[in-house]
C-alpha positions in Angstrom: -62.4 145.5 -53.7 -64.0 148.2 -55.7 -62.0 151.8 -55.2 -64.2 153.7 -57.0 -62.3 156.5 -56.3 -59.8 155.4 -58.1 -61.7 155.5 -61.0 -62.7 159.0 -61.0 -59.0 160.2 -60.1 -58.2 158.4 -64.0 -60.8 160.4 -65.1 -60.1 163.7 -63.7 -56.2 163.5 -63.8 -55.7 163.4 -67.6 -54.6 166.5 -69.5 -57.1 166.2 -72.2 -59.9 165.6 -70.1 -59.4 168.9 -68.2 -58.9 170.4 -71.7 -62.3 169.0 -73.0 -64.3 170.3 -70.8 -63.0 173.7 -70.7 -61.6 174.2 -67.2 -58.1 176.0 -66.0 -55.6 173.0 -65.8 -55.0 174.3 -62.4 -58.3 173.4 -61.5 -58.4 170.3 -63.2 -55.2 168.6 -61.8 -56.4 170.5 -58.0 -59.6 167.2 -58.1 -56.4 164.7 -58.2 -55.9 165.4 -54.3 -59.0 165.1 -53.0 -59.5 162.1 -55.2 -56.1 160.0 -53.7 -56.6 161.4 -50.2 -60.3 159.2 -50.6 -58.2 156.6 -52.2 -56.5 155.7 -49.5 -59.0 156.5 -46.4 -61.0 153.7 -48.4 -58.5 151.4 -48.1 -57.5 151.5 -44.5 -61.3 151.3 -43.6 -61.8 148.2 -46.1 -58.9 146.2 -44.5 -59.8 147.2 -40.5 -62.8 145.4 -41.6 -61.3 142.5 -43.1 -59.2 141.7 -39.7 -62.9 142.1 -37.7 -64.0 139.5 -39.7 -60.9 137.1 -39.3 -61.3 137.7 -35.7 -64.8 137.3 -35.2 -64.8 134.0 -37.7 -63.7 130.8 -35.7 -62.8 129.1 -38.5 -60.2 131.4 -39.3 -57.2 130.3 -37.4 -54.6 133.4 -36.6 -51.6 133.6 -38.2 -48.4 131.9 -36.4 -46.2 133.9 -34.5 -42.8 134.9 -36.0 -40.5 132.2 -34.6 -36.9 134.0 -32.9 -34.1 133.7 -35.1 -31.9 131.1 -34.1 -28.4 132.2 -33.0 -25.2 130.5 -34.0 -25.2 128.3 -30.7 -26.1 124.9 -30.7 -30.1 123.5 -30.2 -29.2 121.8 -27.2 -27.5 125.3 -25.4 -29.3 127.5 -26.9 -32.8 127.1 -23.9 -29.7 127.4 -21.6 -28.4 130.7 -22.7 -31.8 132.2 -23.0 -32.9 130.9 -19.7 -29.5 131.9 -17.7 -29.4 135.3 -19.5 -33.1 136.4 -18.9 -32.2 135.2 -15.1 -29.2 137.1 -14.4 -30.5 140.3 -15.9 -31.2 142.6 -13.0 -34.0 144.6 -14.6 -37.3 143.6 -15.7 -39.8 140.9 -13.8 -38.1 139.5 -10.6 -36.5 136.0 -10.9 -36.6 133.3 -8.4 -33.5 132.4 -6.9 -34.3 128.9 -7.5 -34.7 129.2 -11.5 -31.3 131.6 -11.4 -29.5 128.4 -9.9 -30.8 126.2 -12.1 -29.8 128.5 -15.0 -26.5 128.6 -13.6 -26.2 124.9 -13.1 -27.3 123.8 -16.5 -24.8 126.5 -18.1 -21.7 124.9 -16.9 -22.9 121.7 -17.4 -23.1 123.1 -21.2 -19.8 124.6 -20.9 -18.1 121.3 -20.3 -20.2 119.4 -22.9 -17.4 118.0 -25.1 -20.0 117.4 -28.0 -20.2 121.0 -28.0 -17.0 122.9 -30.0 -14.4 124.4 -28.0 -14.5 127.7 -29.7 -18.1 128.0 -29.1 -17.7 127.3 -25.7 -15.1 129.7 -25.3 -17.3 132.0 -27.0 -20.0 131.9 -24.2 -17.3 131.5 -21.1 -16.7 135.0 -22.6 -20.1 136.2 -23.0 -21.4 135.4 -20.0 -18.6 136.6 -17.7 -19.3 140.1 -19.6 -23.0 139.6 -18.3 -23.1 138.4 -15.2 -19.4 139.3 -13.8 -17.8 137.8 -10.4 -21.5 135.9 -9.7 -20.3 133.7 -13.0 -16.8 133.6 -12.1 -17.3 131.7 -9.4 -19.1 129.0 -10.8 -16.7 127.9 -13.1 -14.2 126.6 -10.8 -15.6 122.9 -11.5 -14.9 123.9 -15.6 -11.3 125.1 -15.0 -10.3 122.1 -12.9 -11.8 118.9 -14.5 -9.3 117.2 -16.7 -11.8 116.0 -19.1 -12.6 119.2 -20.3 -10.8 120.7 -23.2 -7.7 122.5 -22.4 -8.7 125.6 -24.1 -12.2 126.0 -22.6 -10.4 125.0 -18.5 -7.8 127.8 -19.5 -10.2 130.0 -20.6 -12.1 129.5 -17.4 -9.2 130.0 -15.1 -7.3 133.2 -16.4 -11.2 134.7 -15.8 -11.0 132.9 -12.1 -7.6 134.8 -12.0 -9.1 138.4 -12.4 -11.8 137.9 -10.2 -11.1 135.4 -7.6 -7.7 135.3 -7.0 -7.2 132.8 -4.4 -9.0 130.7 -6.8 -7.9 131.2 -10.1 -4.3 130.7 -9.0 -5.2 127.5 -7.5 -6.5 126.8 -11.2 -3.9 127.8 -13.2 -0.9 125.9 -11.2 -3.0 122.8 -12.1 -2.7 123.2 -15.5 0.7 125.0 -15.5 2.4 121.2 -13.5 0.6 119.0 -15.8 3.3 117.4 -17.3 0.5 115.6 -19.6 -1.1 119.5 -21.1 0.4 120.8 -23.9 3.6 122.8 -23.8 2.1 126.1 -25.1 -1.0 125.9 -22.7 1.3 125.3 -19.9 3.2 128.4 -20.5 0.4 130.3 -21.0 -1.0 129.5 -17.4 2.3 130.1 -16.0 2.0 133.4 -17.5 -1.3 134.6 -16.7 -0.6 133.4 -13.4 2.0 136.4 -13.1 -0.7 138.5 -12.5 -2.2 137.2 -10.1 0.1 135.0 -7.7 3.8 135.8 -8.6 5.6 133.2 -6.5 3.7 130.4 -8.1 4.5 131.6 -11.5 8.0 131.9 -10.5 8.2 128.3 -9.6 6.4 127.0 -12.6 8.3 128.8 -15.0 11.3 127.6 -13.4 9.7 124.4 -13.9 9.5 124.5 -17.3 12.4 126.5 -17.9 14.6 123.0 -16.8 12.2 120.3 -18.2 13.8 118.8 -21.0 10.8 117.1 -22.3 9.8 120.4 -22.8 10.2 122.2 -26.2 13.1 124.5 -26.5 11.2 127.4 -27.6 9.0 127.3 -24.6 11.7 126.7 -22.4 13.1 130.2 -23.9 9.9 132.1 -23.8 9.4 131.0 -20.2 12.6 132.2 -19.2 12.5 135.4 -20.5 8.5 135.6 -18.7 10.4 135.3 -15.7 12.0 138.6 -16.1 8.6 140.1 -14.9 8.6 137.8 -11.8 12.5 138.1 -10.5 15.8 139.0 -12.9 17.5 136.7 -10.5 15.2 134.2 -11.4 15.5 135.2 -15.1 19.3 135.2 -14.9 19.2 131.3 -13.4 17.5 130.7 -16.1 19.0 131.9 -19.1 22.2 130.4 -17.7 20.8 127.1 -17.2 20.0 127.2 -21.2 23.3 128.9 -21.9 25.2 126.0 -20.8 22.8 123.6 -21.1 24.0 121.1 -24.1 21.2 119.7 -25.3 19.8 122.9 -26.4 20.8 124.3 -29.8 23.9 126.2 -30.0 22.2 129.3 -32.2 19.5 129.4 -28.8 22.3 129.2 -26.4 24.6 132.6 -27.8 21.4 133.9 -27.6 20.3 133.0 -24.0 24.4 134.3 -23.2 23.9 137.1 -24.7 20.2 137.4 -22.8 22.5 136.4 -19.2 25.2 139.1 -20.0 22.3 142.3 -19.1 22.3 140.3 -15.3 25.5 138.9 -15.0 28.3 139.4 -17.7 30.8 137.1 -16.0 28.6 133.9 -16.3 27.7 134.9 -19.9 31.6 135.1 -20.9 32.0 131.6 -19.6 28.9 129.8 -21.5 30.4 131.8 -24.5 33.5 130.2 -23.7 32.5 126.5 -23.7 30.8 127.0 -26.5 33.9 128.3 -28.8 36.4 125.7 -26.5 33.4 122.9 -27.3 32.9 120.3 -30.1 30.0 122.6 -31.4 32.5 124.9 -32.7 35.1 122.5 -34.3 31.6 120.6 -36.1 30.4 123.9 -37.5 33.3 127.5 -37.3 30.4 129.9 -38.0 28.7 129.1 -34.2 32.6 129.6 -33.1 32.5 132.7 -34.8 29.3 133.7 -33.6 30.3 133.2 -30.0 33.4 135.3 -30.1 31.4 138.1 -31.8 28.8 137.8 -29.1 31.5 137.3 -26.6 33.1 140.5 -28.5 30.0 142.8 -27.6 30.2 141.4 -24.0 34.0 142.3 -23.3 35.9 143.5 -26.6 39.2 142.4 -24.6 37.8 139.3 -24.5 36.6 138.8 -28.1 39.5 139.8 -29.2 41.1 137.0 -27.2 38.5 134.6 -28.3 39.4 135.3 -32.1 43.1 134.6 -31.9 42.6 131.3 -29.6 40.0 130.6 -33.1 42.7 131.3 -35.3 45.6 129.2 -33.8 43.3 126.4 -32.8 44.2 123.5 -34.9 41.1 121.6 -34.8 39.3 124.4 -36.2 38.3 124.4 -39.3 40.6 126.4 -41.7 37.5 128.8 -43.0 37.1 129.0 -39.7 40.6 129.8 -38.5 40.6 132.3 -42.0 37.5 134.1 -40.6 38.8 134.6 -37.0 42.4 135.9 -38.6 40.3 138.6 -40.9 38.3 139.7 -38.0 41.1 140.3 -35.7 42.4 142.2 -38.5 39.4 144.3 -39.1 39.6 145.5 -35.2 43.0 146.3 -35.5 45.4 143.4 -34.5 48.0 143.0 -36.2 48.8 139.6 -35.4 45.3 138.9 -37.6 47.3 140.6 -41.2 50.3 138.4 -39.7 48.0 135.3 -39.3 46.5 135.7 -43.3 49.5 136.2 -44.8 51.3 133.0 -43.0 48.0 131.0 -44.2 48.6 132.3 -47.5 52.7 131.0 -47.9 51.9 127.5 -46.4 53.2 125.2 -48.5 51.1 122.1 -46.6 48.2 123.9 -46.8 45.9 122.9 -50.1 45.4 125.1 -52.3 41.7 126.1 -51.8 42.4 127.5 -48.4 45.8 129.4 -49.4 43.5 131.4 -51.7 40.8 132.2 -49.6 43.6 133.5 -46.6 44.7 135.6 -49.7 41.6 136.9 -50.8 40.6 137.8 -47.2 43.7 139.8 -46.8 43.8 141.3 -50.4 40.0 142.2 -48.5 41.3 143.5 -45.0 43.9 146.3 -46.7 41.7 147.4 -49.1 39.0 147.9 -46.0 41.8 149.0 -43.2 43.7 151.0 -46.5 46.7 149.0 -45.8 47.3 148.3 -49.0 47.4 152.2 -50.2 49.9 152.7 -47.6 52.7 150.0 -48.3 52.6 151.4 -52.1 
């Protein structure tokens, strides 16, 4: 198109022009204004013209409407989610109840479309109970207790049943928490979200798992200490069923002891004591040791005690006998200065361990100042 304006603003704007012919440069640069003001009502009235005649021409087909951008859901959910969200808004054009229950109905059939990935559906469990509330709470009951569903997504599902329908989530979450055939971890975690909501089932399942053997230690220890928010009476069965309990690592079962002594400190001396009195101890001294210092912080009479039935014990092993004499010494026995120095002078003892029961007690006057004293 011709803007002929825009040819007299090039030749009224230059410098020399408005020199030429004479007139203030203030004037001269003043016609530029009026000359781009023109410039552009000119082109605004050219192109309102142009879209009359697209619109008027039938041979001129309209340009395509700008297509929605596509979200990170799936083709196959993503009519669903559009559908289900535009029906449980409560503003705008009034929705049949009939499309709404559709909506609903095709949703949780898309939640528990296994094709679909479990994060994702996760994902839209959580967006959708942030949209519609209780109203979508309810309908995923069927999601949280089919056993063909992932066990993320039917998790998911019922801790949200648990806040909002309590009756119902609960009845959820004990179905997953008794499967013996779920996953140790998810098990736990429906135990513990049913806390919350229904605390003498989640006693009972905790208990459960707290005693299963199949189950993996670690679990078994997190459960028990979960129970602590249900019943420490409960809590205190537990951690003495894994204090005494022998196929559970020795390490885990000072520390379950030492977990039972805040509830009851007269069960926790005696699964200390098994464990320095057991085989554990004469296979490997330092869980010997370990269980007299724990049994130490319990009772320090009865530490004490534990250390010299360590050092005497002859099917202890002699670093480990060494290590019990030094520590008695260290809290102020002398019968653990006595012990080291006896270790020391034994002629049928090799020579290896005579010279660690002397270093240790060359150690224990220097750190007690024994030694400072006899000179």
């Amino acid at each position: 198109m011709e803007l002929w304006t825009l040819r007299l603003s090039t030749v009224l704007a230059p410098v020399p022009v408005v020199e030429l012919l004479g007139t203030g440069r203030l004037w001269g640069y003043g016609l530029l204004y009026p000359a781009l003001a023109a410039t552009l009502v000119t082109c605004r009235w050219q192109r309102r013209r142009q879209f009359a005649q697209m619109r008027d021409d039938p041979n001129v087909k309209p340009p395509k409407e700008i297509e929605a951008r596509s979200s990170f859901w799936p083709d196959d959910t993503v009519g669903v989610i559009s559908e289900t969200i535009d029906a449980a808004r409560g503003s705008g054009a009034v929705r049949s109840p009939e499309r709404r229950e559709r909506a609903m109905r095709n949703l949780v059939a898309s939640i528990k479309n296994e094709g679909i990935e479990a994060e994702l559906r996760i994902q839209l469990i959580q967006d959708l109970v942030e949209l519609g509330g209780r109203d979508m709470v309810v309908r995923l009951t069927p999601v949280a207790v089919a056993p063909e569903v992932d066990i993320e997504v039917r998790l998911e599902a019922a801790e949200y049943m648990g806040r909002y329908c309590v009756e119902e989530g609960s009845e959820a979450l004990q179905s997953i928490a008794n499967d013996s055939t779920v996953d140790d971890r998810f098990r736990l975690d429906a135990a513990s979200a049913l806390v919350d909501c229904a605390a003498g089932a989640a006693g009972i399942a905790l208990m459960q798992l707290v005693t299963d053997s199949a189950v993996s230690e670690y679990v078994r220890h997190s459960a028990a200490n979960m129970l602590r928010r249900v019943s420490h009476g409960s809590a205190a069965m537990a951690f003495r069923h894994l204090a005494t309990a022998p196929l559970i690592t020795s390490r885990l079962r000072i520390i379950c002891a030492e977990q039972l002594a805040d509830d009851n400190p007269a069960d926790a001396e005696q699964a200390l004591w098994r464990l320095i009195k057991g085989v554990e101890s004469s296979m490997d001294y330092h869980l010997g040791i370990d269980a007299a210092e724990a049994l130490y912080g319990i009772s320090p009479d009865s530490g004490v005690e534990a250390y010299a039935a360590l050092a005497i014990d002859p099917s202890f092993q002699w670093y480990g006998r060494i290590e019990a004499a030094y520590r008695l010494g260290r809290l102020g026995v002398r019968d653990g200065f006595d012990l080291l120095s006896d270790f020391a002078r034994a002629e049928e003892l090799e020579n290896v361990y005579g010279l660690a029961a002397l270093d240790r007690l060359f150690q224990l006057e220097a750190e007690t100042g024994t030694l400072e004293a006899d000179d």
